[in-house]
N, C-alpha and C positions, 0 to 999 in steps of 0.2 A: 260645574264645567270641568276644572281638574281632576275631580273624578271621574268622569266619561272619557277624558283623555289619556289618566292612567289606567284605566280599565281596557281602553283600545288598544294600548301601546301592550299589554299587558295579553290583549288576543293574536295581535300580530309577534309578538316575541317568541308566544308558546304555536303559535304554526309553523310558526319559520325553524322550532325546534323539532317540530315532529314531524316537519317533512323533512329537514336531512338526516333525523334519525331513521323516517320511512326510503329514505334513498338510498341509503348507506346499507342499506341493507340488503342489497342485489351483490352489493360485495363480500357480503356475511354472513350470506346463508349455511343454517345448519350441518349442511350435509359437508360443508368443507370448516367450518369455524364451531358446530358443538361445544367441544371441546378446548377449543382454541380459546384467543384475545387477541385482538385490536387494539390499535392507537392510531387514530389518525383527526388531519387539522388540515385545515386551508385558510391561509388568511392571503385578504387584500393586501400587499405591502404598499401602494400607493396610498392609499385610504386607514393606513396601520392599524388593521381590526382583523378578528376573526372570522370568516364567514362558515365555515362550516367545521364540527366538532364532534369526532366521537371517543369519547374515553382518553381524550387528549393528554391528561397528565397522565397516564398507566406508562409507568417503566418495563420496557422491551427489551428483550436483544437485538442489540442494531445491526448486526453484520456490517456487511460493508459501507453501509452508508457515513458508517463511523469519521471512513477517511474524510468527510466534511469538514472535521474541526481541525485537523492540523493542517490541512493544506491551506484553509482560512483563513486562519490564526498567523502563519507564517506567512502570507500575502502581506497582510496587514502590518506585522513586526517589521520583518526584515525588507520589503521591496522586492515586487516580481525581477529584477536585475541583479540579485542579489547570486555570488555563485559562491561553489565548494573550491575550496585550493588540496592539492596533492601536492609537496613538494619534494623533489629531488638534491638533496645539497649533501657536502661530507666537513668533516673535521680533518683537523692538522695541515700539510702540506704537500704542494706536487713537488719532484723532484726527480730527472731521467727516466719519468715518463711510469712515475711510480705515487700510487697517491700512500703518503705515512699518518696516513688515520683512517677513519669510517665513512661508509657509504651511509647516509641514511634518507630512509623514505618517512616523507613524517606527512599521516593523513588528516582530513579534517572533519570526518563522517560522510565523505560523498558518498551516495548510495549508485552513480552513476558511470564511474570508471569502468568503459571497455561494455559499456550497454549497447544493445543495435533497439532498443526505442526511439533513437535520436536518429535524426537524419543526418548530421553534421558532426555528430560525435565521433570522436578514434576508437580503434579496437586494440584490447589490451597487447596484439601484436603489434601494431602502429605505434603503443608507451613504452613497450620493453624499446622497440628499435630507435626512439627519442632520448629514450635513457643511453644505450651506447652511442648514437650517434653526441651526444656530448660530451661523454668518457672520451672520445676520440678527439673532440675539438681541443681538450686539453692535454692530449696527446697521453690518456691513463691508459696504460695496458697491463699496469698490475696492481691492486688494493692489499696495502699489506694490512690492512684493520677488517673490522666486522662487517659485514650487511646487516644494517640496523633498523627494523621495520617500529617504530612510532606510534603505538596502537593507542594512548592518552587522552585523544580529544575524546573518545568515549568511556565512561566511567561505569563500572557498575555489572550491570548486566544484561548480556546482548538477547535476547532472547525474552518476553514478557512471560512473568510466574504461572499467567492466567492461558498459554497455550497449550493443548493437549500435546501427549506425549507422539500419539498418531500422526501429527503433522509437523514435526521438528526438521525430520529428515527429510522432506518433500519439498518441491522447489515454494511453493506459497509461504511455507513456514521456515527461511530464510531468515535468520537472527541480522544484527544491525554492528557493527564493528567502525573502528576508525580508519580502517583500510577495506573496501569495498573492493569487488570486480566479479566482471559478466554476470552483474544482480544476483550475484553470490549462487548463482547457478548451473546444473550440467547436469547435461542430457546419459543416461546409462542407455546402453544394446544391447538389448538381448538378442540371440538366437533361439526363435520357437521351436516346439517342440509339437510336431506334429497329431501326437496320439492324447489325449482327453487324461490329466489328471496328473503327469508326470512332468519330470524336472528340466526347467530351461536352462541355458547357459548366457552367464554374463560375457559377452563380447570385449568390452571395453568402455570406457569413458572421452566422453567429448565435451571440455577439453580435458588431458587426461591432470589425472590426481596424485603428483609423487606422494606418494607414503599409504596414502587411504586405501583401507580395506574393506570389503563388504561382502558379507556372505550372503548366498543366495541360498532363499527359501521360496521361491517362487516357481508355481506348478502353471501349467498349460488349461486353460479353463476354455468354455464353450467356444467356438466361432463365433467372430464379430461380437466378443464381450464386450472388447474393451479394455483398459486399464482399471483391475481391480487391484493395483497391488501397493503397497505402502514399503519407504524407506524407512528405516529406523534407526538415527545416528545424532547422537549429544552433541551440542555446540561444543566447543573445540575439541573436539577429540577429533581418531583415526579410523575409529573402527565400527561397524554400523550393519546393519541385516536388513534384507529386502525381504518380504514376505508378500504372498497373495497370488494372485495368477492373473496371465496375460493371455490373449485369445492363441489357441493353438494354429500351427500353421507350419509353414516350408522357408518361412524367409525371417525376416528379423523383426523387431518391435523393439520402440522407443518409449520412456518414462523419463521422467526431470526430477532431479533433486536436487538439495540445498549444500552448497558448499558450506563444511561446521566449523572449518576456522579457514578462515580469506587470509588473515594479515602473513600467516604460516604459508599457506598456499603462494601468496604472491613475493614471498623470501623466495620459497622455494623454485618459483618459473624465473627471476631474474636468476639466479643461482646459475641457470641453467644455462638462461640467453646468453650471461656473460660469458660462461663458459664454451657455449657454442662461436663468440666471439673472438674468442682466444683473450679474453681480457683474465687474469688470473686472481683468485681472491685466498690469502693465506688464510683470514680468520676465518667467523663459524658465524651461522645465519641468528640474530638474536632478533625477538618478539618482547617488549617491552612497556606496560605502562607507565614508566618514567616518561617524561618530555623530554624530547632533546633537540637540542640546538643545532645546528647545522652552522659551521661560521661560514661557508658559501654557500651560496645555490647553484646547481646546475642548469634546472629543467622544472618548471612548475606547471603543473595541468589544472586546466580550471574546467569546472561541471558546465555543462549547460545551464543560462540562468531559470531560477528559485520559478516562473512561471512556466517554462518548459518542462521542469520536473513533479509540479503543481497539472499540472494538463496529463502527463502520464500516470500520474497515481488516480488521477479520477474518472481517466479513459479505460485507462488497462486494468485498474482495481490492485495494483502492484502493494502488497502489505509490506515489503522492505522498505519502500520508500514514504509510507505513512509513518511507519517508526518512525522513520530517519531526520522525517518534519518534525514529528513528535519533540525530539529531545533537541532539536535545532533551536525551538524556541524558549531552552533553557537559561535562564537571567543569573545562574548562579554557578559559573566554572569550575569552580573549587567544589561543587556538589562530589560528595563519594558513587551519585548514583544519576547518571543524565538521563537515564530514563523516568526515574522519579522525579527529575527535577524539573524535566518537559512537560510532564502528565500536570503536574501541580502549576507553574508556568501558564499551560496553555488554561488551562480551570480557572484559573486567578483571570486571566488575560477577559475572558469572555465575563468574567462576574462584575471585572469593572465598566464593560458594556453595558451592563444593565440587565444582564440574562440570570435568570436564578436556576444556577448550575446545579444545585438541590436536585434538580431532575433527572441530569444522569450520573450512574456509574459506571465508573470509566478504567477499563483495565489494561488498554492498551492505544493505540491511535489508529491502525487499521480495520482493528471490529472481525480478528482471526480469534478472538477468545469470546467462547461462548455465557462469559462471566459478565458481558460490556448489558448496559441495560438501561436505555433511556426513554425518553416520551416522546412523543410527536412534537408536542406542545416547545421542547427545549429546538428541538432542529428549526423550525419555524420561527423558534423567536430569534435564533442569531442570522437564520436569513432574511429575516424583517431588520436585523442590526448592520448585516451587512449591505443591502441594496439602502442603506441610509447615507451609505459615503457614498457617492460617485466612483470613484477612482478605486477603493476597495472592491466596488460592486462585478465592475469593468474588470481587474484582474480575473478575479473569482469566477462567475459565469464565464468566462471565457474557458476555463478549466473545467467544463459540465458539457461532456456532451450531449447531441439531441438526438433526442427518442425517435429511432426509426432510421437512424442516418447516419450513427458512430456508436464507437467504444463498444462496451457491457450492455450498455440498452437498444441497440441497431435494429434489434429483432421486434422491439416494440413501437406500436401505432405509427404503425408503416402506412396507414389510410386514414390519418387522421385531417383535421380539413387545414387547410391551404393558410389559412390564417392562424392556427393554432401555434405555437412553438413550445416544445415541453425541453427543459436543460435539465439532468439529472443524474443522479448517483444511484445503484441501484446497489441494495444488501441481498446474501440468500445462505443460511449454513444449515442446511439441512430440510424440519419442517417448519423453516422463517424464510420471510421473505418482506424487503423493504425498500421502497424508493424515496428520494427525498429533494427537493430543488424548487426550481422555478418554471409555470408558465406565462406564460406570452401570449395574449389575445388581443388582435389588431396592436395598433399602437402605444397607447397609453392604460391599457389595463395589465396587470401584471401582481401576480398569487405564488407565492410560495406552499409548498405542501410538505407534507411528510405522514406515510404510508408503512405501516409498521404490523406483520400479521403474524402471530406466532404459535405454533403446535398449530394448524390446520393439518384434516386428516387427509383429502383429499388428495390428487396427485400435484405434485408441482405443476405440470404443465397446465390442469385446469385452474390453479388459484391464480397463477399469471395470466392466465383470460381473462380473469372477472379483473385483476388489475387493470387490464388493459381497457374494459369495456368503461369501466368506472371511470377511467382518465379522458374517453375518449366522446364520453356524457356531461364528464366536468360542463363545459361549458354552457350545457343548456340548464345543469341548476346552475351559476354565478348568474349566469342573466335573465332568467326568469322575474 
């Protein structure tokens, strides 16, 4: 009798495998995956089991999906209500309207000063005018000390080793500093250039950039190309090259690129305001990883809270502020390096979950380094760890938009049925492409997945079809 038992269990084990290896295979056909590999996994998380498995444990590049783990990880740690402080305070004393020591702005890694993702958020013209509107309550119309910008709460290095150099200068590839503003980004202008092959002109910068230079290498390419051109500029420095070409024409055109030193930048705009104020500053602007002390405060700004910035990095795919998670949930201040110390942190954080981190490697927290490389198998099991808590579950899926109807994935299963609910994070750097989250079918059933396809030769647009078709089939193999 237990033999006939294990023999049957043993016929249904092996169908149930080779039909979602025969199903999975509408998403893997030759003509787009030959060459390519897969990773992908479905498990029940109500019923904490795997239902469907291919090549599960295969380490991928995750692209974007990356951002999963710090915005999780930092849900968990710190509390969706958790915010960044920027403080405004000086040293010495006021005196006839004269302050006899330093202004200093001392940051805490907000990624979000002076961002327009937030509905309720100020713009960095609404901080400068906060800042003098206080100078004024204490009647300061002149600093005979420093502006002293506090760049200490991050250590190390703003920028991850694993970023190519082609994306430094580009607004995605935005390094992570201790004084942040306008997502450490700005728009350049060009004026086109009508005639096919020849040289445009830089207009200007919006907002503008005292000191920064950039030379233009940037030629006029086809109508209706596009933005083929790349910035080229080293975290802090001044000086930086735009190369590649914008579609030729009679009017202007717009590209975005990465402000390379923020703390410098944002010395230099209050610099400015005050001086447009008429408040006088004798000293000289200092940038500093010392900590310093402020003996008052004037003006503190606090971030949107930890779940509002947690909802933009997984709606907008923002890689600034996946760093910026990243090293937030560093347990050790004194590290000489807060981005090694988040990476190892957030790693340590999920292994005492239960997850065997063995699975991926990890080069950065947004999944902009082509070096990041995990399995299905690892995304799945920390979203099996997290819809375990309630109240982690609740932050976290709240910060996942749904397919068809927001964020990065809007465009996806716009027809899928009525009952379905897909929350997810979608990666893509080149020819990868990966989504990863939770679906929702009726009430009490509910699968986590993660979808991972790399080197397919086919075109983007049609590997994201068979994505699409395959998500929107889901349901008829779960409940078969």
């Amino acid at each position: 009798m237990k033999s006939v038992i294990l023999l049957l269990s043993f016929f249904i084990w092996t169908n149930s495998l080779l039909y979602a290896q025969e199903w999975t295979q509408s998403l893997l056909q030759p003509d787009c995956l030959n060459h390519g590999s897969a990773s992908i996994v479905v498990r029940d998380v109500v019923k904490d089991e795997v239902v469907l498995e291919y090549d599960g444990q295969r380490a991928l590049p995750t692209a974007s999906i990356q951002k999963i783990l710090p915005t999780a990880a930092s849900l968990k740690l710190l509390g969706s209500d958790y915010r960044y402080s920027t403080i405004v305070g000086y040293t010495g004393k006021i005196a006839g309207g004269s302050l006899q020591g330093d202004l200093i702005i001392k940051g805490s890694g907000d990624p979000t000063l002076g961002s327009d993702y937030f509905e309720d958020n100020i713009s960095v013209q609404q901080w400068l005018d906060s800042i003098v509107d206080q100078l004024k309550v204490h009647k300061i119309n002149t600093i005979k000390g420093n502006i002293i910008i506090d760049d200490s709460a991050v250590k190390g290095q703003n920028v991850p080793s694993g970023w190519p150099w082609a994306d430094l200068g580009n607004y995605y590839g935005a390094g992570h500093w201790s004084i942040n503003v306008n997502n450490n980004e700005y728009t350049l202008i060009f004026k086109q250039n009508p005639n096919l092959g020849q040289p445009t002109t830089i207009l200007g910068f919006e907002p503008t950039l005292p000191g920064f230079e950039l030379a233009n290498e940037v030629l006029s390419g086809p109508a209706n190309s596009g933005d083929r051109s790349y910035i080229y500029a080293s975290p802090n420095g001044w000086h930086g090259t735009v190369r590649g070409t914008i579609p030729k024409g009679n009017g202007t055109f717009s590209i975005r690129g990465s402000i390379s030193n923020p703390p410098t930048y944002v010395g230099r705009i209050i610099e400015n305001h005050l001086s447009v104020h008429n408040i006088q500053v004798s000293g000289e602007l200092v940038v500093t990883k010392e900590s310093q002390s402020p003996t008052q405060t004037l003006y503190t700004h606090w971030s949107p809270p930890l779940k509002d910035i947690a909802r933009v990095t997984n709606f907008k795919s923002v890689n600034l502020y996946a760093e910026a998670l990243m090293k937030l949930i560093c347990d050790q201040p004194s590290s000489s390096s807060t981005f090694d110390c988040g990476k190892k942190s957030m790693m340590s954080f999920y292994e005492s979950q239960g997850v065997d981190v063995d699975q991926g490697f990890i080069v950065d927290g947004s999944g902009l380094s082509p070096r990041n490389a995990s399995s299905a198998r690892l995304f799945t099991d920390i979203l099996q760890t997290i819809y375990k808590d309630s109240t982690w579950f609740s932050d976290f899926q709240a910060s996942l938009p749904k397919m068809g109807k927001e964020g990065t994935v809007k465009s996806m299963l716009r027809n899928k049925p009525s009952d379905m609910v897909v929350k997810a994070k979608s990666g893509f750097i080149g020819r990868q492409r990966s989504y990863s989250g939770y679906i929702f079918i009726s009430t009490n059933k509910v699968y986590s997945f993660c979808i991972i396809l790399d080197n397919y030769s086919c075109s983007s647009s049609a590997m994201r079809y068979r994505i699409q078709n395959f998500l929107l089939k889901l349901p008829q193999y779960l409940e078969r």
